[in-house]
C-alpha positions as CSV (number, residue, x, y, z in Angstrom):
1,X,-41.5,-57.0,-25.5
2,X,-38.5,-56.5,-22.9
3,X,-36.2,-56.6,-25.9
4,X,-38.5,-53.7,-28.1
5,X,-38.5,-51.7,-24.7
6,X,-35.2,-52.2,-24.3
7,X,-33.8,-51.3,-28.0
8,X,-36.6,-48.2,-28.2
9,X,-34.8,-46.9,-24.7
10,X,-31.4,-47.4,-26.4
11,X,-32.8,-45.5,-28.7
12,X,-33.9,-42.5,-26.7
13,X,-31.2,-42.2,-24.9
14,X,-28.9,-42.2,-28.6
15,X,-31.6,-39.1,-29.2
16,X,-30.9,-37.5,-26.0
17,X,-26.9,-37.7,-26.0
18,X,-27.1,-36.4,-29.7
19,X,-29.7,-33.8,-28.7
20,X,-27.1,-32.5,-25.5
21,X,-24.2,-32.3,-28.1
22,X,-26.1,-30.5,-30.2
23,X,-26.8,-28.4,-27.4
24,X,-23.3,-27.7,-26.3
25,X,-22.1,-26.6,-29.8
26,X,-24.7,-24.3,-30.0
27,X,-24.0,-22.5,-26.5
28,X,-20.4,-21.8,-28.0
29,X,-20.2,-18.8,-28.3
30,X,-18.3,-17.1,-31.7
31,X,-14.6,-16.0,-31.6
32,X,-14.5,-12.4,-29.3
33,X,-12.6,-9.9,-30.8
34,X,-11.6,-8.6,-27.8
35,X,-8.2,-6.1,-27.3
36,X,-5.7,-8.7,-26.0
37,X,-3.1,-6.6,-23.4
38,X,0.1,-5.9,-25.2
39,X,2.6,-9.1,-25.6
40,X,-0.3,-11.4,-25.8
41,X,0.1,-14.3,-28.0
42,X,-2.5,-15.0,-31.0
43,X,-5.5,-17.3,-30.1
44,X,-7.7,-17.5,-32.8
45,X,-8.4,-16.0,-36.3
46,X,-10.0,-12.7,-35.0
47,X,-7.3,-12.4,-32.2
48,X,-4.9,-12.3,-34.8
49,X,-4.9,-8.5,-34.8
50,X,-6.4,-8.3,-31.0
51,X,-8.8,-5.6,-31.6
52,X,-10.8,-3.5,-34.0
53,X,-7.4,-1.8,-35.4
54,X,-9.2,0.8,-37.6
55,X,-11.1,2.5,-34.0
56,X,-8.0,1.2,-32.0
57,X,-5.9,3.4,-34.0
58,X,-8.2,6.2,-34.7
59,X,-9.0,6.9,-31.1
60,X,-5.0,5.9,-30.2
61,X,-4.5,9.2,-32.8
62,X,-7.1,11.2,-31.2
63,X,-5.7,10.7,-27.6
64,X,-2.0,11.2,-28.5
65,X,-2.5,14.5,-30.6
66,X,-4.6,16.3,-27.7
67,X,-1.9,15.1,-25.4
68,X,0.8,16.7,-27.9
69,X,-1.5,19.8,-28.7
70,X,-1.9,20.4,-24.9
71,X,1.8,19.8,-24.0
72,X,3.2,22.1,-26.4
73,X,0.8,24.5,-26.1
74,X,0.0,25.9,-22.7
75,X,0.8,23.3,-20.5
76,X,-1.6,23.5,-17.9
77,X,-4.0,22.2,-20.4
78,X,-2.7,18.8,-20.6
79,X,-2.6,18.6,-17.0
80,X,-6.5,19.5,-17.5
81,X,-6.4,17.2,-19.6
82,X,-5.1,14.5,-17.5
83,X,-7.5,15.2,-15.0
84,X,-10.7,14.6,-17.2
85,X,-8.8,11.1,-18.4
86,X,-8.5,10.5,-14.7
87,X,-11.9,10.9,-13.6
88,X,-13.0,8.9,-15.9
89,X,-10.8,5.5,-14.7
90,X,-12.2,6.8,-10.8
91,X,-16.0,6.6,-12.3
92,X,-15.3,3.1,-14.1
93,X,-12.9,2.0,-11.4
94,X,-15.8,2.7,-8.5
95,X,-18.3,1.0,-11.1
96,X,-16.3,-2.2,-11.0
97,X,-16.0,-2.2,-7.2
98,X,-19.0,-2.1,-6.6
99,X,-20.1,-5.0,-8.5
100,X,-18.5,-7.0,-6.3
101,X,-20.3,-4.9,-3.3
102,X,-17.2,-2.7,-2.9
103,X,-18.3,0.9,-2.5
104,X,-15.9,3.5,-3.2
105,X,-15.8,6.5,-1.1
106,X,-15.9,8.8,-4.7
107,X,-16.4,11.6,-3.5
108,X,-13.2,12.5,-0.6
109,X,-10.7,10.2,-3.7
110,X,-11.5,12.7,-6.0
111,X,-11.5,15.9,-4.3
112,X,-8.2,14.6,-2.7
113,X,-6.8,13.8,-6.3
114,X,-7.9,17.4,-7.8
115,X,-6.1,19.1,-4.5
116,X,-3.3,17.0,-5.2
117,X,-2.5,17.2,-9.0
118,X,-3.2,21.0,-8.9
119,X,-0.6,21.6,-5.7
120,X,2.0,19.4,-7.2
121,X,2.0,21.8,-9.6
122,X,1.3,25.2,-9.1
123,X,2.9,24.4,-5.2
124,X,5.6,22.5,-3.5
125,X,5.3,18.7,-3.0
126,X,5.3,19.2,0.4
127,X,2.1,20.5,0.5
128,X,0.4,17.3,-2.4
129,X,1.4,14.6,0.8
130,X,-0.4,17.1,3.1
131,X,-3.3,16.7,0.5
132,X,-3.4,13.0,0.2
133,X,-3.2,13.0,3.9
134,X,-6.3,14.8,3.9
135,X,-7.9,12.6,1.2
136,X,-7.2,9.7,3.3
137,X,-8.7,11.0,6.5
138,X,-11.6,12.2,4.3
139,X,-11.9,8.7,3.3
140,X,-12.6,7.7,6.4
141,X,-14.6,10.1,7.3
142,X,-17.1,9.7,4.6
143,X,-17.6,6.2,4.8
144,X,-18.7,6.6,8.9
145,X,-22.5,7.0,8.1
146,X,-22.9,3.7,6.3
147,X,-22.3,1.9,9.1
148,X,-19.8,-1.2,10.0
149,X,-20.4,-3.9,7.9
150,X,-18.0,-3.5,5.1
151,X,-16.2,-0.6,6.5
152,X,-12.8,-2.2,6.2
153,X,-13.2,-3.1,3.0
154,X,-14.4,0.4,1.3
155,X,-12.0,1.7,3.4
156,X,-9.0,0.2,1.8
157,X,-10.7,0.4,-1.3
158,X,-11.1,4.2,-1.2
159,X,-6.8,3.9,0.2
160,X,-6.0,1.8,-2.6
161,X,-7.6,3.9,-5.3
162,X,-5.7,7.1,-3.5
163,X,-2.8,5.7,-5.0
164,X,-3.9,4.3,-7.3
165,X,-5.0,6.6,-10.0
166,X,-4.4,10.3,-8.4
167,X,-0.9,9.7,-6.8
168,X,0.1,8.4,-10.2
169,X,-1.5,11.8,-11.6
170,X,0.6,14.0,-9.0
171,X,3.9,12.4,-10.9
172,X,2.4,13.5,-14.1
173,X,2.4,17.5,-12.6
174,X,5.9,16.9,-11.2
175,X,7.1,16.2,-14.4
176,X,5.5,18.9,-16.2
177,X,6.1,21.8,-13.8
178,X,9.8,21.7,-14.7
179,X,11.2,24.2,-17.7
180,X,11.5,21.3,-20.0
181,X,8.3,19.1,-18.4
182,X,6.0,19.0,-21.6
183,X,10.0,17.1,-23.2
184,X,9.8,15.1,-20.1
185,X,5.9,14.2,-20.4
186,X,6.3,13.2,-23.8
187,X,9.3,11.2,-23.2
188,X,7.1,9.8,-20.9
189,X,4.0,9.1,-23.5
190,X,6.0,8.0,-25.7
191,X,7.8,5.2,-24.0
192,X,4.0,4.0,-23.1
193,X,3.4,3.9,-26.4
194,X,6.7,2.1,-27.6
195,X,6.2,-0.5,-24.7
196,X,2.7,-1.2,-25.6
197,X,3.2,-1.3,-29.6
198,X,6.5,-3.6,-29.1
199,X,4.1,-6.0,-26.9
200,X,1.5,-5.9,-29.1
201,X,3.3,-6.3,-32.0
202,X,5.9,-9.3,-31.1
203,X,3.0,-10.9,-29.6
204,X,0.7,-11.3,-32.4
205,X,3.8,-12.0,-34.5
206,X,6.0,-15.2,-32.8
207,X,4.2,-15.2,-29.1
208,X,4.5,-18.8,-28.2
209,X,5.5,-18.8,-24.6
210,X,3.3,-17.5,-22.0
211,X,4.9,-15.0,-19.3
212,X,2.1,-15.0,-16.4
213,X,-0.4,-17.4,-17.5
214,X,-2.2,-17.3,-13.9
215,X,-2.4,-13.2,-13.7
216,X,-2.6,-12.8,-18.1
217,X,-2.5,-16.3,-20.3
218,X,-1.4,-14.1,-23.5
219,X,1.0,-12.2,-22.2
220,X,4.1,-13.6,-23.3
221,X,7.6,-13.2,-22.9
222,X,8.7,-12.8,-26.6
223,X,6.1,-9.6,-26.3
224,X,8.2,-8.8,-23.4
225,X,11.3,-8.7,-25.3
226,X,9.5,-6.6,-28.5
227,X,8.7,-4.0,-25.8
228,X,12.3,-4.1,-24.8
229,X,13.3,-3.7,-28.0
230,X,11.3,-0.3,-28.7
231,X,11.4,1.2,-25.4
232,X,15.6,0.8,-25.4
233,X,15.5,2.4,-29.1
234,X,13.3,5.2,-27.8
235,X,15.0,6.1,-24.8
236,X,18.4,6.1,-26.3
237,X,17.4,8.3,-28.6
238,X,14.7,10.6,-26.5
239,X,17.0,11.4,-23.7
240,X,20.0,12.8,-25.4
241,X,18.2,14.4,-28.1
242,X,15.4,16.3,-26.1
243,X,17.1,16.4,-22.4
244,X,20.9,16.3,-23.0
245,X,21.0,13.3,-21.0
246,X,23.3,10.6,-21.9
247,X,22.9,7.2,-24.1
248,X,23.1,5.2,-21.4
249,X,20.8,7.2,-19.1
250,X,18.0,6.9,-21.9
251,X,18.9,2.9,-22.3
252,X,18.4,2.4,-18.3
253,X,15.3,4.7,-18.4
254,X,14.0,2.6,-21.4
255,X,14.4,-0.7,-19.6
256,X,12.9,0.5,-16.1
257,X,9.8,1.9,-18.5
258,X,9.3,-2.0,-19.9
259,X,9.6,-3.3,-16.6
260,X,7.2,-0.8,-14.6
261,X,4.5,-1.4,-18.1
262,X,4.8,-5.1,-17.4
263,X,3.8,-4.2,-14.2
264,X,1.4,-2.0,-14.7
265,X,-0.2,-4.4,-16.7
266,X,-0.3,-7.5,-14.7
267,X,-1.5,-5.5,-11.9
268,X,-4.9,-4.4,-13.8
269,X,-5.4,-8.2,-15.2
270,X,-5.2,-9.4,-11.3
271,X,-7.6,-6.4,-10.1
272,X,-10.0,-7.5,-12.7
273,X,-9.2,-11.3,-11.7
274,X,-9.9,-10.7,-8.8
275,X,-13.6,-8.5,-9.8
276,X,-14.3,-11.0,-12.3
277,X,-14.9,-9.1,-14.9
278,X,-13.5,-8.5,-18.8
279,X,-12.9,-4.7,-18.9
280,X,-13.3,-1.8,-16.6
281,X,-15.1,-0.2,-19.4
282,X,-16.3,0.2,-22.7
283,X,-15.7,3.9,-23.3
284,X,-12.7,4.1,-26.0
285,X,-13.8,1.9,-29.2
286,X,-10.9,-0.8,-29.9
287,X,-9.5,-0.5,-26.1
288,X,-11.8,-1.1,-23.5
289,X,-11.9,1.1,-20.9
290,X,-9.8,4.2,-20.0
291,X,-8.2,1.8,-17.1
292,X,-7.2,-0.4,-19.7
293,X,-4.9,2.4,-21.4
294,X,-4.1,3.3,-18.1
295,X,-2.3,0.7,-16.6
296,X,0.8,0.7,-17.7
297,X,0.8,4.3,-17.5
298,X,-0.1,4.8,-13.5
299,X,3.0,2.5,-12.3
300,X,5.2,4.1,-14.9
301,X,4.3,7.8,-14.0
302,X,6.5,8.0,-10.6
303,X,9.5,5.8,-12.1
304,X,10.0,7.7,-15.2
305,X,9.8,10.7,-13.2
306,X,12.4,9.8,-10.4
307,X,15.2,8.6,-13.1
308,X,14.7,12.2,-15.2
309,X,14.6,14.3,-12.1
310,X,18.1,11.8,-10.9
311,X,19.7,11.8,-14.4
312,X,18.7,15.2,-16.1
313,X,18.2,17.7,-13.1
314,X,16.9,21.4,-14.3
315,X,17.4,20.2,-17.9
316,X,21.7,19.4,-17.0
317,X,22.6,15.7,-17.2
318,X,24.5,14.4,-14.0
């Protein structure tokens, strides 16, 4: 009797264990084809290409010919045009914040970053830092009424997003407002684009060695190098040809592009880290969010436009 008890229980328990595995397999969930960041390294059949190519590349058309429309156009339109795109990363930014109970003062960070933007162009600069001080004073102004617990922390999360996304927007009007801006905005697009592509590109292809696997596992350092590769080609050939600048000016603004996109894009993988969460947003089919096309782009705004206005002032190379 012991010994039927004992091999029936030996049996149950087989049941059980092959029951649990069974279990497990089924709670794995199928391959994601989810848009790796540029330079990531393959990690499955469906990451091969890192995204839904056909809508990555159909809205990546749609964005970059409004953005060439507007610029060579009437150039006040593509700021415009800036400004919807950075609304849009405020709303999904705040959304994100706050589902980690961070609640962005909205309202004072986006007046400030209209006021901003449109007096960084029409204006003097002087008067877009007497705007962002003003934004930040609003900031913590607004925020008063909901009291002190967690007033620190909205706080700084209303100051970080200040520079965040509209500082990085006032570089974008600097740039344009010049005789030759909408050839020193697309210099600027462009070089996103070649840093991101080269990433992408020489990731998927030989990626083997990851660059910051704490902040971004795929992100690796043969991506690094294809962006490199790009953004030297394109601002070698971009400078001199649209700016009168020199070859070696457009190499060194190349490389400080790849290095300020690396940047860029670390710094978004560690905010969303840190908010655990995938993507800011779902908005642009094949991408994400708008932050996600943003990243690279907010840290590389004020660099690309400090080496232009040092190396190509009023449209004369130094």
């Amino acid at each position: 009797m012991t010994a039927s008890s004992a091999s029936k229980g030996g049996q149950q328990c087989s049941r059980t264990a092959v029951q649990q595995d069974a279990d497990r397999q089924r709670e794995v969930p199928p391959a994601q084809a989810s848009a790796p960041e540029p330079g990531q390294a393959p990690t499955g059949r469906r990451t091969r290409t890192g995204r839904n190519l056909p809508a990555a590349i159909a809205v990546g058309l749609l964005l970059g010919g409004i953005a060439v429309l507007t610029l060579f156009t009437v150039k006040a339109t593509f700021l415009l045009y800036v400004g919807i795109i950075v609304a849009a990363a405020l709303w999904e930014l705040s959304q994100a914040l706050r589902s980690r109970d961070i609640h962005l003062p909205l309202i004072p960070v986006a007046a400030g970053g209209v006021a901003m933007v449109t007096l960084a162009y029409w204006t003097q600069a002087t008067w877009a830092l007497g705007a962002l001080a003003l934004a930040g004073i609003g900031v913590l102004a607004w925020r008063l009424p909901g009291g002190a617990a967690g007033y620190v922390r909205d706080v700084t999360a209303g100051m970080f997003t200040l520079l965040y996304l509209p500082l990085a927007a006032l570089f974008v009007a600097l740039m344009l407002r010049d005789p030759d801006g909408s050839r020193r905005a697309l210099i600027f697009l462009v070089l996103t684009v070649c840093s991101d592509t080269g990433g992408y590109l020489a990731g998927i292809l030989i990626g083997k060695h990851p660059m910051a696997p704490a902040i971004s596992p795929k992100k690796t350092w043969e991506g690094l190098g294809g962006s490199i590769v790009l953004c030297l080609a394109a601002g070698a050939i971009m400078v001199p040809d649209l700016l009168g600048g020199h070859l070696w000016q457009g190499l060194l603004l190349g490389l400080a592009a790849v290095g300020a996109a690396t940047l860029g894009d670390l710094v978004e993988s560690m905010i969303k880290r840190d908010l655990e969460i995938k993507d800011m947003g779902h908005l642009l089919p094949g991408h994400g969010g708008i932050m996600e096309r943003l990243d690279s782009l907010l840290v590389m705004a004020p660099v690309i436009w400090l080496l232009l206005a040092l190396f190509v002032p009023n449209g004369h190379a130094t």
